[in-house]
N, C-alpha and C positions, 0 to 999 in steps of 0.2 A: 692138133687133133688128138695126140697120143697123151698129151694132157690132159683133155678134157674126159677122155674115156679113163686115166687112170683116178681122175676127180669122181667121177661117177661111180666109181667100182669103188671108192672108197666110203661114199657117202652112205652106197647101199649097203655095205658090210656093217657101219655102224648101226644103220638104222633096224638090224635084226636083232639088236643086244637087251633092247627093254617095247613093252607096250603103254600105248595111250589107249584110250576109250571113245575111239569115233564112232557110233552107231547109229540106226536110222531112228531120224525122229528127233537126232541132238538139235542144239540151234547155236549158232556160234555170232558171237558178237564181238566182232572186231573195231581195232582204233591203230593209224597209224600215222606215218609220215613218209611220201616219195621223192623223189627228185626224177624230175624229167629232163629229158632232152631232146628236143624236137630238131629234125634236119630239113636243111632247105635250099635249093637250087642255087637262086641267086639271092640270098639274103643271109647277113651270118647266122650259123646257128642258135637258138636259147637255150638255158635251163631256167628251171624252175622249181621250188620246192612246194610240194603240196600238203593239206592235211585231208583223211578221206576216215572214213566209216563206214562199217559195212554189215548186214547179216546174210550169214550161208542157213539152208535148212538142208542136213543130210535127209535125202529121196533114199539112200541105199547107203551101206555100209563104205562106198567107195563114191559117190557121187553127190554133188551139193550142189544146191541153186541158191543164190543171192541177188542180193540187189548192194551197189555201195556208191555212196555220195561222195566227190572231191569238192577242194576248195580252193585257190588260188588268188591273192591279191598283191598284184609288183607295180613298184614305180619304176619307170626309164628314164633317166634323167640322160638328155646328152647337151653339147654347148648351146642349143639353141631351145630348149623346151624339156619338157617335164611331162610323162605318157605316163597315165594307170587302164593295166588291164585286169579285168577280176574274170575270172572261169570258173564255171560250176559245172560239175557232171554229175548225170547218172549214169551208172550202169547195172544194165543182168547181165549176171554170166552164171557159167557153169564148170565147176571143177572135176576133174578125178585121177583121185586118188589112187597112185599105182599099188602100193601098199596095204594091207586091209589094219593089221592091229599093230603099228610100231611106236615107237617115241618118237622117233624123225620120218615124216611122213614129207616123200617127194609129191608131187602133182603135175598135172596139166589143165591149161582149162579153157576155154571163149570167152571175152564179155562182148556185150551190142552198149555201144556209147551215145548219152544223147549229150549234147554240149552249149553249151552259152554262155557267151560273149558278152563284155560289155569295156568298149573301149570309151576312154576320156583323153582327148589330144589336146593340143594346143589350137590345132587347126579344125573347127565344126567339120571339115570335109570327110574326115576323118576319124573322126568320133560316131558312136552306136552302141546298137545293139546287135546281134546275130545269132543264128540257133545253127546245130549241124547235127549231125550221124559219124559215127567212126565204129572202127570195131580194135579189137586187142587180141592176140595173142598172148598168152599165161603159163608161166613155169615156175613154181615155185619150192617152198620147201617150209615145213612146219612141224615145229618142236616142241614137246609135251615140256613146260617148266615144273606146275602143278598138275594133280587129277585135275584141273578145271580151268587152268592157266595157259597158253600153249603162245608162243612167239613164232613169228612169220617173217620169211624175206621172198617177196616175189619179181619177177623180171616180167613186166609187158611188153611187147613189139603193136606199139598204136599205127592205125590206117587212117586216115583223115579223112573227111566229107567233101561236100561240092563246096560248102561256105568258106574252109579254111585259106589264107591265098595260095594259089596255084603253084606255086615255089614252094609250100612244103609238103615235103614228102608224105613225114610220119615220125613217130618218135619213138623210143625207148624210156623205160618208166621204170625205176626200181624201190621196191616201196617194203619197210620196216614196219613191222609193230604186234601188238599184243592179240591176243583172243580169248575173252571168258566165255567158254561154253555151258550153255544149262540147259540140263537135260529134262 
């Protein structure tokens, strides 16, 4: 705990040293790469790595709505068979920004998840399609490279739907990458 707040106090100290140019009206377009980890009762845990895209429009100098697309396609190979799952999501959410005008800009933020499935097994019983709902939790932190450049690392805490199976919980999502804003 005395870490984490002495991480915090130092992030926010740096982040008074210079400013970026978030204002209402911006439009940020983002591209990145996550890696997930999803937890689950009685099944072992996954990761996954995803690519996602996204745009925010700042409503206000501190607050953004977005919409952002993932993408996910893994093979499971184990001794008896060969499994592909692909996942697509959307999501809206909403950010804000605790910071108004810095270089390193902390956040917090919602998203609403809509999800789908599409599994190939070995066995027809087993294979499909499936849609669901989740929701996220959002914390992240975002750094002015250029006036128009700005690199992101965010942490989600994912909730999972009625579709997903019953054994998982929810996962964690920690997701890298760029943002060209234009204004």
């Amino acid at each position: 705990m005395k870490r984490s707040l002495v991480t915090i106090a130092i992030v926010m100290a740096l982040s008074t040293t210079a400013y970026a140019s978030v204002e209402t009206g911006d439009l940020d377009l983002n591209f990145g790469f996550s890696w997930t980890s999803e937890n689950g009762n009685d099944v072992p845990d996954r990761s996954v790595t995803d690519l996602s895209f996204g745009v925010d429009y700042f409503v206000t100098n501190k607050i953004s709505l977005g919409v952002a697309y993932g993408y996910y396609d893994r093979d499971q190979s184990s001794n008896s068979a060969t499994n592909t799952l692909t996942e697509t999501t959307w999501s809206l959410r909403i950010k804000y920004y605790i910071l108004k005008r810095e270089r390193l800009l902390p956040y917090i933020g919602f998203a609403y998840k809509f999800y789908d499935f599409e599994r190939k097994t070995a066995s027809a019983l087993t294979s499909g399609s499936s849609n669901d709902t989740g929701t996220a939790f959002l914390a992240g932190l975002r750094y002015e490279l250029t006036e128009r450049n700005h690199a992101y690392l965010e942490y989600q805490n994912n909730s999972y739907g009625d579709e997903w199976p019953s054994s998982m919980d929810g996962g964690s999502k920690l997701m890298i990458g760029l943002i060209h804003q234009v204004k």
